[in-house]
VMD Tcl script that draws the C-alpha trace (Angstrom):
set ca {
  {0.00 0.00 0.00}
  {0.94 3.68 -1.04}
  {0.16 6.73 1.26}
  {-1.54 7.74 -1.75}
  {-4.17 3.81 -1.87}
  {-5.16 4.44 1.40}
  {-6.39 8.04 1.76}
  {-9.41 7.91 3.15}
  {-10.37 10.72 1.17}
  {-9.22 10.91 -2.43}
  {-11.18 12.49 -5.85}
  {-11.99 9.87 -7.35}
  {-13.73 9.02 -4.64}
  {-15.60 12.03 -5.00}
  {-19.05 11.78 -7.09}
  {-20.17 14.55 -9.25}
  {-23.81 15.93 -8.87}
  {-25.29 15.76 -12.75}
  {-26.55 19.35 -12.85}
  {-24.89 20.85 -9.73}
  {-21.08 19.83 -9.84}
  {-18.68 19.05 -7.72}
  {-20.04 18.70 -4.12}
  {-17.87 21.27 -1.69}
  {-17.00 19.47 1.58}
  {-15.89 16.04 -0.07}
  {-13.84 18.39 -2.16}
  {-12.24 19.93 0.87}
  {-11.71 16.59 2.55}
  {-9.96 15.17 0.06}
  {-7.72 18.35 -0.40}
  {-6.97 18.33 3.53}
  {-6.06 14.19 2.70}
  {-3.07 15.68 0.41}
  {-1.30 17.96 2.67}
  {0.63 15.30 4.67}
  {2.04 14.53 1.27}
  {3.67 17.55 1.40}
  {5.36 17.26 4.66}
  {6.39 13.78 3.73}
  {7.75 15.75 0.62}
  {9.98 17.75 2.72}
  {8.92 20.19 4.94}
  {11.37 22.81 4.07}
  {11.50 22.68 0.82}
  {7.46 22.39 0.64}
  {6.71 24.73 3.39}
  {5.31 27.59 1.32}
  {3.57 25.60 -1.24}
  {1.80 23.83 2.00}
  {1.02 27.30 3.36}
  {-0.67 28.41 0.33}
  {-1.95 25.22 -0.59}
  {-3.78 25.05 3.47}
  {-4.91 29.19 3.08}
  {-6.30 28.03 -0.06}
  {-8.45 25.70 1.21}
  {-9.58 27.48 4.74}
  {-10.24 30.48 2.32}
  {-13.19 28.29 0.46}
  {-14.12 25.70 4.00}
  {-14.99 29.68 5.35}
  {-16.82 30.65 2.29}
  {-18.92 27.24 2.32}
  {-19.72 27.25 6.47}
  {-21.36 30.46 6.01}
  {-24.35 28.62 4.33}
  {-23.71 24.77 3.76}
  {-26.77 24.29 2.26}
  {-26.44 26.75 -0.37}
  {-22.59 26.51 -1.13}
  {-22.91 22.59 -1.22}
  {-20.86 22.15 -4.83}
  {-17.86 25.03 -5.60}
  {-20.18 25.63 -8.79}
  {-22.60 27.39 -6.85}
  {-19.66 29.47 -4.80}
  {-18.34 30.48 -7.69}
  {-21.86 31.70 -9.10}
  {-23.02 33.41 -6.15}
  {-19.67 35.45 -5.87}
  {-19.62 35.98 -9.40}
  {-23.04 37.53 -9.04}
  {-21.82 39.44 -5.97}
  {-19.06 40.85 -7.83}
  {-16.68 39.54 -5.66}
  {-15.04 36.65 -7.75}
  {-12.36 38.66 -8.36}
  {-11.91 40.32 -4.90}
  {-8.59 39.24 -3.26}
  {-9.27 36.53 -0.70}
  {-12.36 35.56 -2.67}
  {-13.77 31.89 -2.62}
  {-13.11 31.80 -6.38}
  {-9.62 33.31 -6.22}
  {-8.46 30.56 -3.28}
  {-10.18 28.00 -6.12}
  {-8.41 29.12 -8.37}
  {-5.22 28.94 -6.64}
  {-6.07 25.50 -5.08}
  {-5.87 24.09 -8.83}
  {-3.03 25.75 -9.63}
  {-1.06 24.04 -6.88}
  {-2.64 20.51 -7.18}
  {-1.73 21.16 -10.88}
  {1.43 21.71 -9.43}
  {1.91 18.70 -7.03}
  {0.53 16.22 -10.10}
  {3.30 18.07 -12.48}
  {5.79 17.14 -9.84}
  {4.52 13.01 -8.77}
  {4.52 12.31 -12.08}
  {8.27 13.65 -12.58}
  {9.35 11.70 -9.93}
  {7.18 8.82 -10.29}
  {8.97 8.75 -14.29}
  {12.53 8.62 -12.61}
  {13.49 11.91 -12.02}
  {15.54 11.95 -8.93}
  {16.94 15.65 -8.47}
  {13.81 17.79 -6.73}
  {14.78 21.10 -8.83}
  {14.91 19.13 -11.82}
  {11.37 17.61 -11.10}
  {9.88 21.04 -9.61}
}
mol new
graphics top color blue
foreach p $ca { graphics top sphere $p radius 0.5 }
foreach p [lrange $ca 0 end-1] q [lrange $ca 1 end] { graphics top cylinder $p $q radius 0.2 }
display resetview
């Protein structure tokens, strides 16, 4: 078994609702599920990507806690603060979304470096 097999919370785990999207708090979970990766990846080197990577996600867990039942897929976040005309606001929702995927992005880019051979971190990062 990998760290990565037994996650108890992983995306494709995660079902998508037809119409609605993705649904928010199993998409927090399973980011919360990646950050010991990050320590294990070395907690120097990693610290700031694991900083943003954590604000990220607090940034949308406080957006979605304000009203669970309405913010219950990132689609409708992202609409409602889009009709706010706050998307775009620093410390937005949307923003911290949109810096979440940029650093999973990020993470995959890297695991699959190293998972092709690559052995020297800058190389791989």
């Amino acid at each position: 078994p990998t760290f990565f097999s037994v996650m108890s919370n992983r995306f494709s785990d995660i079902e998508l609702r037809e119409e609605e999207g993705i649904p928010t708090e199993e998409f927090l979970e399973s980011c919360y599920a990646i950050v010991p990766v990050l320590d294990k990846l070395g907690p120097t080197v990693f610290a700031p990507v694991k900083m943003d990577f954590v604000g990220n996600i607090k940034k949308i867990n406080q957006k979605f806690i304000t009203d669970k039942e309405e913010f219950d897929t990132l689609q409708k976040i992202v609409l409602h603060e889009v009709n706010a005309g706050v998307a775009q606001v620093r410390n937005s929702a949307t923003e911290a979304l949109l810096w979440l995927k940029r650093g999973l992005k990020f993470l995959k880019g890297f695991l699959t470096e190293v998972k092709n051979g690559e052995k020297n971190i800058q190389t791989a990062l």
